[in-house]
VOPAGU-2260 file (C-alpha; in pm, 1 decimal, decimal comma):
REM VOPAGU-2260
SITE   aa  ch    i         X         Y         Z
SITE  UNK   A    0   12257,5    8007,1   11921,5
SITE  UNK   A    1   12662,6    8026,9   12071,9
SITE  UNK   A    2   12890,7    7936,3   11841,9
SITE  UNK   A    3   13006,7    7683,2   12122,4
SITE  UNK   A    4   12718,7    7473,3   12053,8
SITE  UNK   A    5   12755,7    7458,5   11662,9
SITE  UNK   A    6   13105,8    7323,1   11717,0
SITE  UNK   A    7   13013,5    7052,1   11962,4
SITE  UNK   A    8   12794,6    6962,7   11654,2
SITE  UNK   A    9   13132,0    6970,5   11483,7
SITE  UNK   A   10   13297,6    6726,2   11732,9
SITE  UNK   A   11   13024,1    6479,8   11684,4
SITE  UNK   A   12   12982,7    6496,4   11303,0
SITE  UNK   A   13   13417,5    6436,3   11262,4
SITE  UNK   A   14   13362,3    6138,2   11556,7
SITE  UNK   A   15   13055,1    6043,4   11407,5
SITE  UNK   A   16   13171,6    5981,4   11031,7
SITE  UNK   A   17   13349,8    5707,7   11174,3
SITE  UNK   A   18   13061,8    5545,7   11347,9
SITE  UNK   A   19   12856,0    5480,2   11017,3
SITE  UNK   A   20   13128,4    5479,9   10751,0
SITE  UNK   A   21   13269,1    5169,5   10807,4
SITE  UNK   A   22   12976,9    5013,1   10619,0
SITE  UNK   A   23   13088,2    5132,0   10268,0
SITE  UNK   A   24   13484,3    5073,9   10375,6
SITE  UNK   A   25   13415,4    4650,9   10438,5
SITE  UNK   A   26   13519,3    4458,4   10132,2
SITE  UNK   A   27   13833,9    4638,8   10148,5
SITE  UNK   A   28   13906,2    4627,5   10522,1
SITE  UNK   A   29   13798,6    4233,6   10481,4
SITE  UNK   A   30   14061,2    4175,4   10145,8
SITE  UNK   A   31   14341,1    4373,4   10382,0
SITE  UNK   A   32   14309,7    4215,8   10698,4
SITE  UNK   A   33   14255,8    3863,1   10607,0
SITE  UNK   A   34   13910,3    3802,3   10726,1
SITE  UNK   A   35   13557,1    3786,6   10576,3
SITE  UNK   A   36   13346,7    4014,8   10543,7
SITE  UNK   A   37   13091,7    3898,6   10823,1
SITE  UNK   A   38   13380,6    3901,7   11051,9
SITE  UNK   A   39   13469,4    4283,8   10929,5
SITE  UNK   A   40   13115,4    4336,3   11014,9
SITE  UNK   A   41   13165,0    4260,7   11327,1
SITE  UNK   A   42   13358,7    4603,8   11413,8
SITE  UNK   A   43   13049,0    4763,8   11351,7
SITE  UNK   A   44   12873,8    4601,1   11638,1
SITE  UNK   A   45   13222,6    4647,3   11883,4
SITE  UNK   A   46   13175,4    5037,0   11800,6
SITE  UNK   A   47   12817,3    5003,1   11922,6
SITE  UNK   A   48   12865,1    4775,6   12222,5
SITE  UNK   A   49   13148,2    5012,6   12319,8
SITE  UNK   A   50   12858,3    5329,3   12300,6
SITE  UNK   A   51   12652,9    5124,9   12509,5
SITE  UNK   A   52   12862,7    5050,6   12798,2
SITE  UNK   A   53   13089,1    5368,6   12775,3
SITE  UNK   A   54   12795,2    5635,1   12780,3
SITE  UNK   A   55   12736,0    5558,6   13118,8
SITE  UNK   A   56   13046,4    5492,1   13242,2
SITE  UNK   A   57   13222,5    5777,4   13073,9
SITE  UNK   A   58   12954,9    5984,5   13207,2
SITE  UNK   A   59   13040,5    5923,7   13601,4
SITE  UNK   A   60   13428,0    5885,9   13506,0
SITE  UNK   A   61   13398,0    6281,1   13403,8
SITE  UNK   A   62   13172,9    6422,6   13643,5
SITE  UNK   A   63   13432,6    6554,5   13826,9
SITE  UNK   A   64   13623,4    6761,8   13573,9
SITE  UNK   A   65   13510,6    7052,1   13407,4
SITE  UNK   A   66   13342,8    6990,4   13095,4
SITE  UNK   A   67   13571,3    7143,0   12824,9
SITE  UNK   A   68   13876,0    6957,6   13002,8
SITE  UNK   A   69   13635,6    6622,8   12965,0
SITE  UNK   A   70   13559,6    6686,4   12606,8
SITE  UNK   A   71   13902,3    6791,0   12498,8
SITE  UNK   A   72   14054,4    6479,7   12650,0
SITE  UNK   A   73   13777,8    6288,2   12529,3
SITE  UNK   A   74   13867,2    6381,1   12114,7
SITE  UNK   A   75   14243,4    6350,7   12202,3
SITE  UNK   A   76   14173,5    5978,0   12262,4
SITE  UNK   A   77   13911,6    5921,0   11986,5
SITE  UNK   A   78   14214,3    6054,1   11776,2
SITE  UNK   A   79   14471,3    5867,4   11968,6
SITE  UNK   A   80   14275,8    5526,1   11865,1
SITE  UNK   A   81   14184,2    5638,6   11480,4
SITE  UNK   A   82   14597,6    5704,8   11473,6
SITE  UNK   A   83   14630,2    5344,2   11628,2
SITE  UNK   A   84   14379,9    5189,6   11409,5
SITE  UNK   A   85   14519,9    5341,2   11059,2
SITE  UNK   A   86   14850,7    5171,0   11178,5
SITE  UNK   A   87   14665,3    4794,8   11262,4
SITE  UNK   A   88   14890,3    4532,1   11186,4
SITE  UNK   A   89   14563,5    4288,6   11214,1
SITE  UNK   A   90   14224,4    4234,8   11303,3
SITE  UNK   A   91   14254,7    4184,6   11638,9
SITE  UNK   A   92   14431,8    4524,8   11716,6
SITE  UNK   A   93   14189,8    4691,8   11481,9
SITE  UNK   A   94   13906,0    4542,1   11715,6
SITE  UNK   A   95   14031,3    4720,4   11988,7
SITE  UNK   A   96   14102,7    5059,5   11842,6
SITE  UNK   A   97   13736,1    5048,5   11751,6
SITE  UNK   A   98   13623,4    4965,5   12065,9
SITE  UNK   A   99   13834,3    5249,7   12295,6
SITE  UNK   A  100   13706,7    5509,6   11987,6
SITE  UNK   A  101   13376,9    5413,1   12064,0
SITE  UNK   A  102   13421,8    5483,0   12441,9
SITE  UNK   A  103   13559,0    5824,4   12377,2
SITE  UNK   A  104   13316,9    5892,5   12166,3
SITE  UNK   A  105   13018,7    5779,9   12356,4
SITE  UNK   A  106   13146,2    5984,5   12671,6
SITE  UNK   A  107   13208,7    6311,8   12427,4
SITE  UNK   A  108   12774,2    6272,4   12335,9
SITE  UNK   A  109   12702,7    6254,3   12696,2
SITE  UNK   A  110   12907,5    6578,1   12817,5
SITE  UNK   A  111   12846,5    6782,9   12507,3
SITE  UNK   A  112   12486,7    6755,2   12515,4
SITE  UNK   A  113   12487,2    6797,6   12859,4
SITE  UNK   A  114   12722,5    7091,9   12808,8
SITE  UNK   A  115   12491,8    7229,2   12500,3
SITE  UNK   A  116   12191,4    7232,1   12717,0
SITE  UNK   A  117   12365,8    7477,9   12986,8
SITE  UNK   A  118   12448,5    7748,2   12740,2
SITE  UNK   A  119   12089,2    7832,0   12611,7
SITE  UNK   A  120   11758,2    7930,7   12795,4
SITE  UNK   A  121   11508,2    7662,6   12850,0
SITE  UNK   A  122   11296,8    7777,8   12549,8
SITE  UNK   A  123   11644,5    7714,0   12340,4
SITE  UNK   A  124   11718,5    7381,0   12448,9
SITE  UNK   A  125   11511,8    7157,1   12223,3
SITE  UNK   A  126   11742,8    7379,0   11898,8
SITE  UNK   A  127   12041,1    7339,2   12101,8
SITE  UNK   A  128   12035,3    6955,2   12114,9
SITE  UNK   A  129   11944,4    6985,0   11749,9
SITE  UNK   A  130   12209,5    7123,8   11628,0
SITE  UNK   A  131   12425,1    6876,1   11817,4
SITE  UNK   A  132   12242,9    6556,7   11701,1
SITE  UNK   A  133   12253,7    6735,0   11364,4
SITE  UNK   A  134   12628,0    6669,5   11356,3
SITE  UNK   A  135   12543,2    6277,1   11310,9
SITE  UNK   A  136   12315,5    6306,1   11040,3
SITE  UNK   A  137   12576,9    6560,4   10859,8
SITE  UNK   A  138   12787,1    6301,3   10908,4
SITE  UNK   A  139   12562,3    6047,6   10709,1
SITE  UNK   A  140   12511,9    6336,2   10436,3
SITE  UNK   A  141   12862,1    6435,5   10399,1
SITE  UNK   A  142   13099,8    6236,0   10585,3
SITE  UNK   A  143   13053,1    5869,3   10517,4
SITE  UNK   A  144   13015,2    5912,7   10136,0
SITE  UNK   A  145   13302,3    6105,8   10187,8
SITE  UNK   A  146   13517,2    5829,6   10352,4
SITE  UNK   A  147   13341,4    5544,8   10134,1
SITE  UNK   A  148   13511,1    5758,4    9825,4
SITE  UNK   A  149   13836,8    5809,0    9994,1
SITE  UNK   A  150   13842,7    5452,7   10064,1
SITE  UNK   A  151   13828,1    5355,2    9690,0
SITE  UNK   A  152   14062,3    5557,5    9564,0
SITE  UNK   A  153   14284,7    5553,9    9858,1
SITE  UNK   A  154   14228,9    5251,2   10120,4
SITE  UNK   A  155   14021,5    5225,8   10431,5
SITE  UNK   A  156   14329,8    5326,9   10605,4
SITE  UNK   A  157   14309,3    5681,3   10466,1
SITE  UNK   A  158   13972,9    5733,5   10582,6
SITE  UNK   A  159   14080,4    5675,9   10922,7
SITE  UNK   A  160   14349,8    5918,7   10843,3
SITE  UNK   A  161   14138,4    6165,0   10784,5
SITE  UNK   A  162   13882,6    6146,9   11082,5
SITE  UNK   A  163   14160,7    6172,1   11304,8
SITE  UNK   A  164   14283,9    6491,0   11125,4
SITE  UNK   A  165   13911,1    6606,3   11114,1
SITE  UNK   A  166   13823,7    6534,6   11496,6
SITE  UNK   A  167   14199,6    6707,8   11533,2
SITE  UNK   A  168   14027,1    7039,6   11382,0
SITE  UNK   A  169   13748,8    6985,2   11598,7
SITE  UNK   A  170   13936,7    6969,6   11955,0
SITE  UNK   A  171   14104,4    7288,9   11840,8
SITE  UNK   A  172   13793,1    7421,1   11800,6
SITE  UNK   A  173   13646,1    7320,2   12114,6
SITE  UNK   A  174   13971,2    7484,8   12296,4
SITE  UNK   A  175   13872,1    7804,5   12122,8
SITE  UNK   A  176   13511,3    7810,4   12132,8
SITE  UNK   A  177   13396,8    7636,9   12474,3
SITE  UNK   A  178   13508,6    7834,6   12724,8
SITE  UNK   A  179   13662,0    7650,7   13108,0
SITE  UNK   A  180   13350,2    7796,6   13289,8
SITE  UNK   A  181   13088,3    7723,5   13026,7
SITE  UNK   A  182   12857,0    7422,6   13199,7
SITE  UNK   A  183   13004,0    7589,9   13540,5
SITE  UNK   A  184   12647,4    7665,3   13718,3
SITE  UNK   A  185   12569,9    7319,6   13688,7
SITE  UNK   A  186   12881,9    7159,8   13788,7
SITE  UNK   A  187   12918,9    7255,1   14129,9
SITE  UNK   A  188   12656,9    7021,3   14296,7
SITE  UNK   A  189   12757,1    6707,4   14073,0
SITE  UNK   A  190   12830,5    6384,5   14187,6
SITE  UNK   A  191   12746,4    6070,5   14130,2
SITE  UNK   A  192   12530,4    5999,4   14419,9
SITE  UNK   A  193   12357,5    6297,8   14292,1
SITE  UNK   A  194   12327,6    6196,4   13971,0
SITE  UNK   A  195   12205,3    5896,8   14035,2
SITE  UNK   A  196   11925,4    5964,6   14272,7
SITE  UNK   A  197   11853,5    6192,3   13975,3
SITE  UNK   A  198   11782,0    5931,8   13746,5
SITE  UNK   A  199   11550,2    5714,2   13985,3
SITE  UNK   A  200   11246,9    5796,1   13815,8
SITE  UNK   A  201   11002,1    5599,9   13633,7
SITE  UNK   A  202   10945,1    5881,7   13341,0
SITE  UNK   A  203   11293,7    5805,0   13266,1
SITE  UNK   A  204   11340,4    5482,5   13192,3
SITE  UNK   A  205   11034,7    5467,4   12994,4
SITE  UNK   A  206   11153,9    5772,9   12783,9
SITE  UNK   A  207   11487,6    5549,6   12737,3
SITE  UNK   A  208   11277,1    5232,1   12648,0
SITE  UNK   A  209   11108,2    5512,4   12368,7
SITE  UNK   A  210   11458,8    5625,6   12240,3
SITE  UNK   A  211   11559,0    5255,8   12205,5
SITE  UNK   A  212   11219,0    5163,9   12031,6
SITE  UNK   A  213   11254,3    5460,6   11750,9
SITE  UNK   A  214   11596,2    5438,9   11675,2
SITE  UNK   A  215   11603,4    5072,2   11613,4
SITE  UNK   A  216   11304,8    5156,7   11412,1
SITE  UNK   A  217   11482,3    5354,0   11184,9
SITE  UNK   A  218   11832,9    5175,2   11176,5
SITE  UNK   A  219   11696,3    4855,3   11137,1
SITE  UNK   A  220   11591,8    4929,9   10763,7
SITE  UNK   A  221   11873,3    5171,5   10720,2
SITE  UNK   A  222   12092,3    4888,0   10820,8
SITE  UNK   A  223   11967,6    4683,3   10531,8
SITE  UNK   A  224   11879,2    5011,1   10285,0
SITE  UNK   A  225   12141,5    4915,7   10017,0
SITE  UNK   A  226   12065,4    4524,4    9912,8
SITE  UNK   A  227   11682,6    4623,7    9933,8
SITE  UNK   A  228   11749,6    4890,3    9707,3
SITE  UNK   A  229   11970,0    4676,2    9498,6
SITE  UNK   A  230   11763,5    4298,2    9488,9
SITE  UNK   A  231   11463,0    4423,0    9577,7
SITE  UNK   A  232   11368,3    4716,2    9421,6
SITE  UNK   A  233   11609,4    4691,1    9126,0
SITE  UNK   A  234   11786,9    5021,8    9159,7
SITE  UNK   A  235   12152,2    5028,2    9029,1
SITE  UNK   A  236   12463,7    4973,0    9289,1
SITE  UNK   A  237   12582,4    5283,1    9146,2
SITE  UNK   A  238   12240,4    5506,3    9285,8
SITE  UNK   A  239   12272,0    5355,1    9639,1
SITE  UNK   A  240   12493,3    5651,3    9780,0
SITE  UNK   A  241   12237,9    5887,3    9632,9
SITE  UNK   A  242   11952,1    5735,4    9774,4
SITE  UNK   A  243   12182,9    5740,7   10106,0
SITE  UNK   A  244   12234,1    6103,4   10110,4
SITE  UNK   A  245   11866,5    6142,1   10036,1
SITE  UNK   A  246   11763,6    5966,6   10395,0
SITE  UNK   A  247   12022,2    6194,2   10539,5
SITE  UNK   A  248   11875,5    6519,2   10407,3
SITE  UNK   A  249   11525,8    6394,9   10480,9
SITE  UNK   A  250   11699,9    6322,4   10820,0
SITE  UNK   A  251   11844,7    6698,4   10847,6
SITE  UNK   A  252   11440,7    6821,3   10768,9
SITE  UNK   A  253   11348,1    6611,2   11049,7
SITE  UNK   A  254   11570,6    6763,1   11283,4
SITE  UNK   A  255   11483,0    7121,7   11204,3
SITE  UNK   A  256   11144,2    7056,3   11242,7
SITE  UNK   A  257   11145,2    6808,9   11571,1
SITE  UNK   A  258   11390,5    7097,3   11674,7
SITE  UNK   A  259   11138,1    7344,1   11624,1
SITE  UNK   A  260   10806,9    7155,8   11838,3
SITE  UNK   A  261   10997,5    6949,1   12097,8
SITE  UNK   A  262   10990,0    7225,1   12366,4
SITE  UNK   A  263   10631,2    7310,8   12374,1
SITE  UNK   A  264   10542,2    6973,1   12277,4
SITE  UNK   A  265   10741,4    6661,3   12339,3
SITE  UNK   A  266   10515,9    6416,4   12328,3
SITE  UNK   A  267   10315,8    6504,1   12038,0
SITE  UNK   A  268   10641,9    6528,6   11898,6
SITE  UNK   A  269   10713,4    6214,8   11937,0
SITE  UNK   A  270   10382,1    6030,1   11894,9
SITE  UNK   A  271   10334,6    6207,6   11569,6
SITE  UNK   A  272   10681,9    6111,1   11457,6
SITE  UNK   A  273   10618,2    5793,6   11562,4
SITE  UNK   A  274   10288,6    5737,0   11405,5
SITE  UNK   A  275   10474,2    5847,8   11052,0
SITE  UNK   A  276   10773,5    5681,2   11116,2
SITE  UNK   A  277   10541,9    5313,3   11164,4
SITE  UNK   A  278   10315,1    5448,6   10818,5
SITE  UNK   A  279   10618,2    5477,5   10626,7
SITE  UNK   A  280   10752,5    5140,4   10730,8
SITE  UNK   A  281   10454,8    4971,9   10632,4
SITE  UNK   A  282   10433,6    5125,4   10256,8
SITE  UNK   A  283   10793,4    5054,6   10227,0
SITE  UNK   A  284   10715,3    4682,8   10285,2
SITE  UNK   A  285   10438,1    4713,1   10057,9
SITE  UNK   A  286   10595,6    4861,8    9769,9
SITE  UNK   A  287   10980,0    4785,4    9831,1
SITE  UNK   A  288   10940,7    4663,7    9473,4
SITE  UNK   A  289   10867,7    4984,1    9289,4
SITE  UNK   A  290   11156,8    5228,9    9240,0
SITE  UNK   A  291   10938,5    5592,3    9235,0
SITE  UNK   A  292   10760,1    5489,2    9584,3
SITE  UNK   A  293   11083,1    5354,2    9699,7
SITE  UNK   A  294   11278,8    5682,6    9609,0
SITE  UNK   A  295   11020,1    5940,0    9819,9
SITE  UNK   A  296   10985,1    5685,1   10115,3
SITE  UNK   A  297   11377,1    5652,2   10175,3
SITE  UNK   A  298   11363,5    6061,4   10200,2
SITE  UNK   A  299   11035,7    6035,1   10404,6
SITE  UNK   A  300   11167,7    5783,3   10632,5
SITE  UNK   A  301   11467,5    6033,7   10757,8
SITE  UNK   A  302   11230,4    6289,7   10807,9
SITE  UNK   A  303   11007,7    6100,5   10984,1
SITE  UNK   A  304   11279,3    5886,1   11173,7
SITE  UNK   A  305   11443,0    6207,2   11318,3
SITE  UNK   A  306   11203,3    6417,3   11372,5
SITE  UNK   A  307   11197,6    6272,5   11679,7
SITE  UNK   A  308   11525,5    6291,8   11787,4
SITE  UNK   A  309   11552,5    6655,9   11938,0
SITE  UNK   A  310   11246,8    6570,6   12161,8
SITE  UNK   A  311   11439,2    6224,8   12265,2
SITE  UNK   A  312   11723,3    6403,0   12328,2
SITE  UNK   A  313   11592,6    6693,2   12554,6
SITE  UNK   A  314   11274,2    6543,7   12741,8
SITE  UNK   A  315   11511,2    6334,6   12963,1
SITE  UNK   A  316   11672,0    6655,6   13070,1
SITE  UNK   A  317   11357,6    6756,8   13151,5
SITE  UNK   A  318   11271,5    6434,0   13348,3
SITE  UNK   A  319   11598,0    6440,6   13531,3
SITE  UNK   A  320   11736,1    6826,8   13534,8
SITE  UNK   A  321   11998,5    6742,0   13832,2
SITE  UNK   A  322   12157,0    6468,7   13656,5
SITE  UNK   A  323   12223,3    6652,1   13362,3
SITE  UNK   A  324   12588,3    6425,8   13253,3
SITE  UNK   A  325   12478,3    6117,5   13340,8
SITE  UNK   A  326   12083,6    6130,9   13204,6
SITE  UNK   A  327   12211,9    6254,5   12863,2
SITE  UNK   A  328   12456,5    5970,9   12850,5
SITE  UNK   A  329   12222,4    5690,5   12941,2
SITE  UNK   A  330   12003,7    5846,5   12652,6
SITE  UNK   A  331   12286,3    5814,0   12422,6
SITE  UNK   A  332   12329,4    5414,9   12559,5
SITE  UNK   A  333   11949,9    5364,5   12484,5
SITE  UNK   A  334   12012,0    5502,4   12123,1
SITE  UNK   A  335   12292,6    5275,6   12035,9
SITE  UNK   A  336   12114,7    4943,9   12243,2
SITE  UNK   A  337   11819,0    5012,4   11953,1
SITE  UNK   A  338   12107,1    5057,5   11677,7
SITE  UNK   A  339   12278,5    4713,1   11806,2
SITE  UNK   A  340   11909,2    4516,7   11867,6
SITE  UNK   A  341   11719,7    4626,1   11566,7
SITE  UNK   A  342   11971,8    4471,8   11267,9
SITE  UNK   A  343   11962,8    4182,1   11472,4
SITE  UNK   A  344   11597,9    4132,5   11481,7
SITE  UNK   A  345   11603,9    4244,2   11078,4
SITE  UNK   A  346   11878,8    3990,0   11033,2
SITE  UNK   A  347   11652,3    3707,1   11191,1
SITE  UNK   A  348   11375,7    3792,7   10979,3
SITE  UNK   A  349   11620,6    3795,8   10620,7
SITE  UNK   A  350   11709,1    3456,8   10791,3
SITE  UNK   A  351   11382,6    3349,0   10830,0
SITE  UNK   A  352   11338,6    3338,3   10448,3
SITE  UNK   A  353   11111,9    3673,1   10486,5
SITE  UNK   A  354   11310,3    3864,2   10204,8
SITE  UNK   A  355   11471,9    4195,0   10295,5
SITE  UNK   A  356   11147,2    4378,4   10286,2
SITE  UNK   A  357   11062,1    4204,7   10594,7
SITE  UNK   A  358   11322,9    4481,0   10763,3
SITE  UNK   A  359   11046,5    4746,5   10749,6
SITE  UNK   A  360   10786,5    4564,5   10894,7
SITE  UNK   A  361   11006,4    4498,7   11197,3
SITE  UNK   A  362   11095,1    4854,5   11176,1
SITE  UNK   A  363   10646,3    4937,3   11167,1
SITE  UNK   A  364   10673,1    4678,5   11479,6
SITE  UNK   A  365   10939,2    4887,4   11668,8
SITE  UNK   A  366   10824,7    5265,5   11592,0
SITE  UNK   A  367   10474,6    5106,1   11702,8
SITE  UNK   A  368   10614,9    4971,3   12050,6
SITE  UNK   A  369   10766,0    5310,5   12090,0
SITE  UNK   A  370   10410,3    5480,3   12025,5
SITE  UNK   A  371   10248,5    5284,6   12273,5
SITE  UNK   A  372   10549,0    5388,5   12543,3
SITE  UNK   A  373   10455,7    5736,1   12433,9
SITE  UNK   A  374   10054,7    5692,2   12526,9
SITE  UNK   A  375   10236,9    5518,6   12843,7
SITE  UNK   A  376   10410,3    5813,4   12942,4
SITE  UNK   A  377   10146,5    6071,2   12848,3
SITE  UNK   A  378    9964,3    5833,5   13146,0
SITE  UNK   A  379   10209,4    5882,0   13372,1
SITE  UNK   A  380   10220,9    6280,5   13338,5
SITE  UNK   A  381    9850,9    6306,9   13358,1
SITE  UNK   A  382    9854,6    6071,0   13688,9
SITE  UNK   A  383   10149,3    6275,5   13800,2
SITE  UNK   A  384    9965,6    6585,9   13787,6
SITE  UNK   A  385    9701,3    6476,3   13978,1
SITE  UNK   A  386    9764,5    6580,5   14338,7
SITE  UNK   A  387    9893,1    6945,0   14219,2
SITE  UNK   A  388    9544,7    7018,3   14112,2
SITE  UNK   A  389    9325,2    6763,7   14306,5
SITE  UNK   A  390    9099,0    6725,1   14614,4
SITE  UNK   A  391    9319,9    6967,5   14819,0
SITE  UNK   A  392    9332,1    7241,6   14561,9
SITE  UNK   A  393    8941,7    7222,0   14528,1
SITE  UNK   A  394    8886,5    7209,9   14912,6
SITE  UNK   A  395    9157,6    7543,1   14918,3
SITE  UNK   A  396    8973,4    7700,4   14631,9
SITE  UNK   A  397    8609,4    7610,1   14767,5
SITE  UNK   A  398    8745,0    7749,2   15154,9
């Protein structure tokens, strides 16, 4: 594997950190600023809705540079806002900040995979996007309890100190190891009218529809992991990072394996995932109550929640190979509209009066709407492949 695809893993585990830490880093962002801590919450979901809508739009602003010059500029202003946001004089500002970081960072996923994909051979590509996508769930592993300590001992600024410094390592980085012509075969004929004619296909939008399904599957009890842990199942405040770390290492498993089968076999990839990912939910539910059960499903649900993630990320390249910046980008939109939708839906049902237990079953209910896109597409290929090998090819064959 080039060592320019391990550090585009890099740049997204530094950016990443800051997507997910924020969660332990509330109570004393809330006491600081002035606010409560629903409203601190709420710069989780403007980090989100800024993936969303930037992916896409990041995507076409960046087509026409070349990629290292996109992904270089890209970390300067994800640094440029963490800098900004470590110096917010209030909320308000600090709203912002987190809302241009998440642009930057949203357009860095789209061109680096992209880029990633165009420095291995098609048999490589599944591993490639691996190890990119790995850099987020290192980032869960190492980076957020990371920041959540530095927080206590420090303040939530000095975790934003320090992912600027980190993503300031990984531009350097980038400048050394990505080269100006790597992605340059693929660059020439890009545009956006190409790129969008590339993604007018069916296939597509269901595989996006799939990616939204099984991540909110897996955030949505993620989300809510720590006070079911805590009132639920009775573990200790002080095991909940531990248990944390535990989904992420189940999550790094998942990878290596989903990296491993999503070439030869995407969709059994991802129906398999899928079908573990719902099985797990569902005993979760059932036995949120018991610590032992609890303790191997959290690690089984990473596996099983990112095992499919490799396949996610490198079938719609597949689908739509000349629209490689702005598919991969989309993909990354449909990831975070499943990690904005799904804590909402888990919310309503803690709301409800369901308990937080209930989060899992939604979760079962998502990864089993993604399974049934999966039969959908498997369909749609077999229908697609009809003509190749159909009445024509018999009448040639029988002439």
């Amino acid at each position: 594997m080039p060592i320019a695809v391990y550090v585009l893993g890099l740049g997204i585990f530094t950016q990443g950190t800051s997507e997910f830490m924020l969660s332990g880093l509330l109570p004393g962002m809330a006491a600081d600023l002035g606010v409560s801590i629903p409203q601190a919450g709420l710069l989780i979901s403007a980090f989100a809705i800024g993936m969303v809508v930037g992916a896409p739009l990041l995507a076409v602003a960046t087509l026409g540079l070349p990629r290292r010059t996109a992904l270089v500029g890209l970390q300067a202003v994800f640094v440029a806002a963490h800098i900004a946001g470590a110096l917010a004089p209030g909320y308000g500002f600090l709203f912002a900040t987190r809302v241009v970081s998440a642009l930057a960072y949203a357009g860095f996923w789209g061109v680096a995979v992209a880029t990633a994909v165009t420095l291995v051979p098609e048999s490589a590509k599944s591993r490639a996007v691996a190890v990119v996508a790995g850099g987020l769930t290192l980032a869960t592993i190492v980076g957020v309890p990371a920041g959540t300590v530095l927080s206590r001992h420090a303040s939530w600024r000095a975790a934003f100190w320090a992912v600027a410094v980190a993503t300031v390592a990984g531009l350097v980085c980038t400048l050394i190891a990505v080269r100006a012509d790597h992605g340059a075969p693929g660059d020439a004929p890009r545009s956006v009218r190409a790129e969008l004619r590339g993604m007018a296909r069916p296939q597509l939008w269901l595989s996006y529809a799939i990616t939204a399904c099984t991540f909110g599957a897996v955030i949505v009890t993620f989300s809510y992991l720590a006070p079911l842990l805590t009132d639920v199942t009775g573990i200790g405040e002080k095991w909940v990072p531990a248990l944390l770390a535990l989904f992420g290492a189940g999550g790094l498993i998942g990878l290596v394996i989903g990296g491993r089968t999503a070439h030869a076999r995407p969709l059994a990839t991802l129906g398999w995932g899928l079908g573990a990912l719902a099985a797990v939910s569902v005993l979760l539910a059932l036995t949120a109550h018991r610590a032992i059960a609890v303790v191997a499903l959290v690690f089984l649900l990473g596996i099983a929640g990112y095992v499919t993630n490799p396949a996610l990320q490198s079938r719609v390249f597949a689908l739509a190979p000349d629209a490689p910046t702005l598919v991969g980008a989309t993909n990354t939109a449909a990831f975070n509209v499943g990690n904005t939708l799904a804590p909402l839906l888990g919310g309503f049902a803690i709301d409800a009066g369901l308990g937080y237990a209930s989060v899992a079953w939604v979760g079962a209910g998502l990864a089993a709407a993604g399974f049934a896109g999966v039969l959908g597409a498997v369909r749609m290929r077999r229908n697609a492949s009809v003509p190749a090998g159909s009445l024509e090819s018999r009448t040639r064959a029988v002439a």
